[in-house]
C-alpha positions in Angstrom: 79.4 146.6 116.2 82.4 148.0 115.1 84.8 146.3 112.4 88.0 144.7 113.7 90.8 142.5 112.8 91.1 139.1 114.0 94.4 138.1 115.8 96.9 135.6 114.1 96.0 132.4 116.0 92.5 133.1 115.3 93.0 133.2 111.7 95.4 130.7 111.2 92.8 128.1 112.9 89.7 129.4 110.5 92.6 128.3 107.6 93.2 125.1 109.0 89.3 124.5 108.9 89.5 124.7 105.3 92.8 123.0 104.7 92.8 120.3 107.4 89.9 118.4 107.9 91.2 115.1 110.1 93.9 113.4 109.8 94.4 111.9 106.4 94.5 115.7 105.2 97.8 116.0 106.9 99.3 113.6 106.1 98.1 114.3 102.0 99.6 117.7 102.7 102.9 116.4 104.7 103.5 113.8 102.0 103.0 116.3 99.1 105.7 118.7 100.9 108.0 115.8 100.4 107.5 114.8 97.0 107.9 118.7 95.8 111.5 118.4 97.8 112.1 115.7 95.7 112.2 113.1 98.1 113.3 109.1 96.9 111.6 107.4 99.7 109.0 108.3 102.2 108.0 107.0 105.4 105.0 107.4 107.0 104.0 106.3 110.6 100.6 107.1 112.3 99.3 106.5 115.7 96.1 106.7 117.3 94.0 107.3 114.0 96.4 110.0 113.8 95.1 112.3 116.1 97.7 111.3 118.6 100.6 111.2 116.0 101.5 112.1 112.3 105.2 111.5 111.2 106.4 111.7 107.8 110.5 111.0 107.2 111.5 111.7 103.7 115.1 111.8 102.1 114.7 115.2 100.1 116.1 118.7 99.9 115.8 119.5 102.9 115.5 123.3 104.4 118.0 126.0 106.5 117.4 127.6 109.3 116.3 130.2 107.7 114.0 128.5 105.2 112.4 126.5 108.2 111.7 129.9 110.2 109.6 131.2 107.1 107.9 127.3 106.2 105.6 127.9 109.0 104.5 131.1 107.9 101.3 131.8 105.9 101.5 131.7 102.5 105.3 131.2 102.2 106.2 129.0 99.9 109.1 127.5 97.5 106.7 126.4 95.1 105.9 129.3 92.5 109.0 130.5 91.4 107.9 132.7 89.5 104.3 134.1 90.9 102.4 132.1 88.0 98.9 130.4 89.5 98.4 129.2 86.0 101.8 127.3 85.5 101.9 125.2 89.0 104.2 121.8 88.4 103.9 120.6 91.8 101.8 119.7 94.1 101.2 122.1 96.8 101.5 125.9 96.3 99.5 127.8 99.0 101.9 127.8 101.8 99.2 127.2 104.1 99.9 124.0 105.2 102.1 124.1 107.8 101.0 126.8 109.8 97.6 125.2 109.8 98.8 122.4 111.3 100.7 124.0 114.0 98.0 126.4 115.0 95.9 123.1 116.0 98.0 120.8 117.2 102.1 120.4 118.1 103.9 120.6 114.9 108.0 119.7 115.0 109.8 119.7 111.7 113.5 118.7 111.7 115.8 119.1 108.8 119.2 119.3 107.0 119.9 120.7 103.5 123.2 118.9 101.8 124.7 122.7 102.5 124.4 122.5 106.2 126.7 120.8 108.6 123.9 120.2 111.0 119.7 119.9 111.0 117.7 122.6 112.7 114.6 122.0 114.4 111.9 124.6 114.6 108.3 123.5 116.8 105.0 125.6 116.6 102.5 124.5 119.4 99.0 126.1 119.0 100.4 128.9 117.2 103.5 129.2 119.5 106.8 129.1 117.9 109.9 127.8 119.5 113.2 127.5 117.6 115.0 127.2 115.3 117.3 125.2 117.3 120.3 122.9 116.3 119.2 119.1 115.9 120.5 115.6 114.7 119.5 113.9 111.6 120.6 113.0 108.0 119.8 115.0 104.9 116.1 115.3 104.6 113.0 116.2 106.6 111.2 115.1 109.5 107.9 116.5 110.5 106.1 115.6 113.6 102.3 116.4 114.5 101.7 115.2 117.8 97.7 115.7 119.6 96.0 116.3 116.5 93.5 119.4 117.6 94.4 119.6 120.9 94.1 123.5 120.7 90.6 122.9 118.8 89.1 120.1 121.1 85.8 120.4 119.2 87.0 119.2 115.8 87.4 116.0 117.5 83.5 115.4 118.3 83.5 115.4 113.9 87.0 112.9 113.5 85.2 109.2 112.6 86.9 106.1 114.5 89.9 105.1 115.0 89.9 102.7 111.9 87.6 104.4 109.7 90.7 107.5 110.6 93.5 104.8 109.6 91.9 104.1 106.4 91.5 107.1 105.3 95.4 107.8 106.0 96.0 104.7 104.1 94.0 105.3 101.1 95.8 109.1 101.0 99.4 106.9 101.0 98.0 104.3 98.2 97.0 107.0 95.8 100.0 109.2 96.0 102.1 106.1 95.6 100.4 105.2 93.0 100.8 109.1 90.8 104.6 108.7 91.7 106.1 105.4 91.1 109.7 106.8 91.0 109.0 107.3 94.8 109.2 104.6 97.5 106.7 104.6 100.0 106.1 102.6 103.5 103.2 103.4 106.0 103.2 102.1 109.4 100.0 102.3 111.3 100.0 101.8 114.5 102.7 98.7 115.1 101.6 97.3 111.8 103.4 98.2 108.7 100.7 98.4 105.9 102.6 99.2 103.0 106.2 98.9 101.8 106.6 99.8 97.9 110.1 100.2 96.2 110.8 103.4 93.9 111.2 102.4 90.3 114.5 102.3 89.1 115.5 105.0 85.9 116.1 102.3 83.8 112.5 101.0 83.8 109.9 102.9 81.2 107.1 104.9 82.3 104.1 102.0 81.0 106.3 99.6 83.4 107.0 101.7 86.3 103.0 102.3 86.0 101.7 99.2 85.7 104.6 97.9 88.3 103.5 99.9 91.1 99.8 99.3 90.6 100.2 95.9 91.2 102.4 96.6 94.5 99.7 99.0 95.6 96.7 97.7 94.8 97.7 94.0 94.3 98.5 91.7 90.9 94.3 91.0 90.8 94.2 94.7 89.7 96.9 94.0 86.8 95.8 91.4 85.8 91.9 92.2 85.0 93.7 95.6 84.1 93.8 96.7 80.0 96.4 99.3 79.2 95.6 102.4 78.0 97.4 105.0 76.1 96.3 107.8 73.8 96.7 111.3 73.2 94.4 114.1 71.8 95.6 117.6 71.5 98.3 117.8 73.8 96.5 115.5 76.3 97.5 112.3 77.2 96.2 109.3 79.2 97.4 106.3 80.2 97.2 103.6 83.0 95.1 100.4 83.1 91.1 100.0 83.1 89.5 97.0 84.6 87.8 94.7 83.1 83.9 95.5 82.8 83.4 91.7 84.5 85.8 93.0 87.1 83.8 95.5 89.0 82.6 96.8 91.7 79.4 98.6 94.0 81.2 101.9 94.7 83.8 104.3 93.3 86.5 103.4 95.9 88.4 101.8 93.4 88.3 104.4 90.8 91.8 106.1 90.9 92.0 109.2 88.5 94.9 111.3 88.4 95.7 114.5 86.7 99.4 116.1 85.8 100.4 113.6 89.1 97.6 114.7 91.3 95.0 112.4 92.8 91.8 113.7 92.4 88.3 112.8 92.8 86.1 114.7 90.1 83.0 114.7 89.5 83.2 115.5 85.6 86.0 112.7 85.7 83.9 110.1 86.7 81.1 110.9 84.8 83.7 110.6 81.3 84.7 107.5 82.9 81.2 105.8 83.2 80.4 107.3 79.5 83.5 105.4 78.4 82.4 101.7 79.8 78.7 102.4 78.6 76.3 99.1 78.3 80.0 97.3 79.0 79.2 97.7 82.8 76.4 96.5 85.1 73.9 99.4 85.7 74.9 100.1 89.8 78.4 99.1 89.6 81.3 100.6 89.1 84.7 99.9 87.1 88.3 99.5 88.9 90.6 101.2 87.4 94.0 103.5 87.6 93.9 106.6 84.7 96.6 108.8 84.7 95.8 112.2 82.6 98.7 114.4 81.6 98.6 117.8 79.9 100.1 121.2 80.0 99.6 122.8 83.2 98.3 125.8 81.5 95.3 123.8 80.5 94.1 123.2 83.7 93.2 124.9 87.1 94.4 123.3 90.9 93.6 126.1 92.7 89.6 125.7 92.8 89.3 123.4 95.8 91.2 124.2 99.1 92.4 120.7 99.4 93.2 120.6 95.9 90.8 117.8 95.0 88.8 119.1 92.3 90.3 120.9 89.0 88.9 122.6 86.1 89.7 122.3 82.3 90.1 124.9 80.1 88.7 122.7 77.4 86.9 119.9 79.3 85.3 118.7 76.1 88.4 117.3 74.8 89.3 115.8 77.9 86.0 114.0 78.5 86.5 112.9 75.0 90.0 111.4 75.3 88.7 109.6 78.8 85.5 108.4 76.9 87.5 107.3 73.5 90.3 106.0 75.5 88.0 102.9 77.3 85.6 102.5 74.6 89.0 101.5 72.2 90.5 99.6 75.0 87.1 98.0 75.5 86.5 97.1 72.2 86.5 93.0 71.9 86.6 92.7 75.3 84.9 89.3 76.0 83.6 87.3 79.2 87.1 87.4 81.8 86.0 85.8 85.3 88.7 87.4 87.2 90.7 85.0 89.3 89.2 85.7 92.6 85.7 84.8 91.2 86.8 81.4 90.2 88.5 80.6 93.0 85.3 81.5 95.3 83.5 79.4 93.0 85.6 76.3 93.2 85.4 76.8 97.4 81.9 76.6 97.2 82.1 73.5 95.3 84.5 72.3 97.3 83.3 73.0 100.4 79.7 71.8 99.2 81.3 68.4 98.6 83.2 67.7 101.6 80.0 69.0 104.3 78.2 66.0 102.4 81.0 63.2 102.3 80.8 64.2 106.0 77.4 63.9 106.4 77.5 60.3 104.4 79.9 59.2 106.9 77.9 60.0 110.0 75.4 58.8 109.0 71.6 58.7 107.0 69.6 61.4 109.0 72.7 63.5 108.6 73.1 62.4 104.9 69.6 64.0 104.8 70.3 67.6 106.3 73.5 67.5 104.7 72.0 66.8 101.0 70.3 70.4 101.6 73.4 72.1 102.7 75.2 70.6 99.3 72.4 71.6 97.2 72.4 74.7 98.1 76.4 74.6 98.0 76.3 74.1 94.4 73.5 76.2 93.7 75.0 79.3 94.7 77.7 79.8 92.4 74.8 80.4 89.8 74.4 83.2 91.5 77.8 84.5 90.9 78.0 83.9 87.5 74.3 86.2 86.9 76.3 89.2 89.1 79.0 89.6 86.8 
C-alpha cells in the first residue's frame, strides 16, 4: 500500500486522543490557558458531565483578532518565548489544546485584549472554522465547548457517568485552585455552584495564602490535622501542610502533590511520600496531604506526559530526599491527634446508643430487652474506631 499523508481533520482528532481524554481534560487545559493569561478570577460552569457543555470565563489578557485566528492552530502558542523546552514557567506549552478541542466538538472562544475596542469571536466546529467575527464582552476570555465528541461519537461509549464525569471536573478545579491561591476560582456544575474561593490578597505571605486556600478547598478538617512544612535542599524547596499520620485515609485521593505550580500525580512522588511517613502510617492507608515542590525549571522536565501529569528530575535523588526529610522532621513528636471528625462520630454513637435505650425503657420491658442489645453494641463500636486509627 502506498504511503500517504493524512488530511488535517484526521490528524487533529488522533491529537485530541492523546490530549483530551473526557471532559475534566478540558477543562484542566481551558483553565490552564487562563491562568498563563494571567487571569484574577475564573469561572467555570459545566453541564451534562460536560459532554453537553464546558465554559470557562476568566478576567485575563485577553487575545486580538489576529492572535485568536492563530490560537486554534496546531502548535501555536504564546508560551515559549524564546523556543526553550527546558526553561517552561507556565503551564501549557504545546499549542495543542485548542485545536483538539474543536476538531471533536463545537469550540467558541470570545475575547478582548485591553488594546481592543471590541471582543472578537472565532468558532471551530469539527474542524470547521468560522470567524473571527466582532463580539460583546469585557476584557478577558470566554471559551465555550458545546457537544463534547459529537464529531467522534465513539469516544462517548469510554466517558464514565454523568457524576463520576462531574467529579472528575471538580477534582481538576480543586487542585488547580489549590497550586494558585492568588487566583479566585468558582465551579458551577450543573445548577449547583460547588465551589466559590476568593484570590488571596498581595498583602497576605505565601505560608498564609497556602494554608488559607487549603482550608477553602479542601475544608478547615484538612488544616487543622495539617503540620506545615517548609525546607529547602539545593535549590529545592517544599512546603505546604502534611496530615497527621492518625488522620488518614484508604486511597491516594487526597494526596495533592504539586511541582513549580503544576498538579501532578507521580509515581516517584508518592513513593518519597510514603518513605517519609514510614511506620508513622497504617500499612494500607494513605496520608492527606497538600506538598508544594518548587525548583528551577531547568531541573525538571513537563514535557514527558501529553497531559502533562507526570515529570522527570534531573536529580530525583535529591528531591526524594527533600520529600522524605521534609515529613520525617515535621513528623518527629508527633503524638496520638484524633481528628475532630473522629470524635464527633464517636460521641454520636454514644449518643445515639443512649437515647435508642431511654426509648426502649420507656416503652417498655420486652423492648428494654432488644434495646439493651442495640446499646451494647452502640457503645461497643467506637472501640473499633479507636483500633483503625
Amino acid at each position: 500500500m502506498a504511503v500517504r499523508r493524512l488530511p488535517d481533520t484526521i490528524v487533529d482528532r488522533i491529537a485530541a486522543g492523546e490530549v483530551i481524554e473526557r471532559p475534566a481534560s478540558v477543562v484542566k487545559e481551558l483553565v490552564e490557558n487562563a491562568i498563563d493569561a494571567g487571569a484574577r478570577r475564573i469561572d467555570v460552569v459545566v453541564e451534562g458531565g460536560g459532554r453537553r457543555l464546558i465554559r470557562v470565563d476568566d478576567d485575563g489578557g485577553g487575545m486580538a483578532p489576529e492572535d485568536l485566528t492563530l490560537a486554534v492552530e496546531r502548535h501555536a502558542t504564546s508560551k515559549l518565548p524564546e523556543g526553550d523546552l527546558v526553561d517552561i514557567r507556565t503551564l501549557g506549552f504545546r499549542g495543542e489544546a485548542l485545536p483538539s478541542i474543536g476538531s471533536v466538538a463545537r469550540l467558541t472562544i470570545t475575547s478582548r485584549s485591553a488594546s481592543d475596542d471590541h471582543a472578537s469571536r472565532i468558532v471551530v466546529d469539527a474542524g470547521v472554522r468560522e470567524g473571527p467575527m466582532p463580539a460583546a464582552r469585557g476584557r478577558g476570555t470566554r471559551v465555550e465547548v458545546n457537544e463534547l465528541f459529537h464529531a467522534t461519537p465513539a469516544r462517548l461509549r469510554f466517558l464514565k457517568s454523568e457524576p463520576a464525569e462531574n467529579q472528575a471536573v471538580t477534582d481538576v478545579v480543586r487542585r488547580l485552585a489549590l497550586a494558585h491561591p492568588e487566583v479566585g476560582f468558582s465551579l458551577t456544575v450543573g445548577e449547583r455552584n460547588t465551589l466559590s474561593v476568593a484570590g488571596a490578597g498581595d498583602l497576605i505571605g505565601e505560608a498564609q495564602a497556602q494554608a488559607d486556600r487549603i482550608a477553602d478547598v479542601l475544608g478547615d478538617e484538612f488544616r487543622d490535622n495539617g503540620i506545615a512544612l517548609d525546607n529547602e535542599r539545593g535549590g529545592a524547596r517544599l512546603t505546604g501542610l502534611a496530615g497527621h499520620p492518625n488522620w488518614h485515609r484508604a486511597n491516594a485521593r487526597h494526596l495533592y502533590l504539586f511541582v513549580n505550580g503544576r498538579p501532578v500525580k507521580d509515581r516517584s512522588l508518592l513513593g518519597a511520600v510514603r518513605a517519609g511517613y514510614g511506620d508513622a502510617l497504617t500499612n494500607g492507608r494513605w496520608p492527606a496531604c497538600a506538598l508544594f515542590l518548587t525548583l528551577d525549571p531547568h531541573e525538571v522536565d513537563v514535557n514527558v506526559h501529553p497531559a502533562k501529569a507526570e515529570v522527570r528530575f534531573r536529580d530525583a535523588g535529591l528531591v526524594r530526599g527533600l520529600i522524605v526529610s521534609g515529613l520525617r522532621t515535621a513528623l518527629a513528636g508527633t503524638g496520638p491527634k484524633p481528628s475532630a471528625a473522629m470524635a464527633e462520630a464517636t460521641l454520636s454513637r454514644f449518643r445515639g446508643g443512649a437515647q435508642d435505650y431511654a426509648r426502649a425503657t420507656a416503652a417498655g420491658p420486652s423492648a428494654c430487652a432488644v434495646s439493651s442489645g442495640v446499646a451494647a453494641r452502640g457503645f461497643s463500636e467506637p472501640a473499633v474506631i479507636f483500633e483503625a486509627f
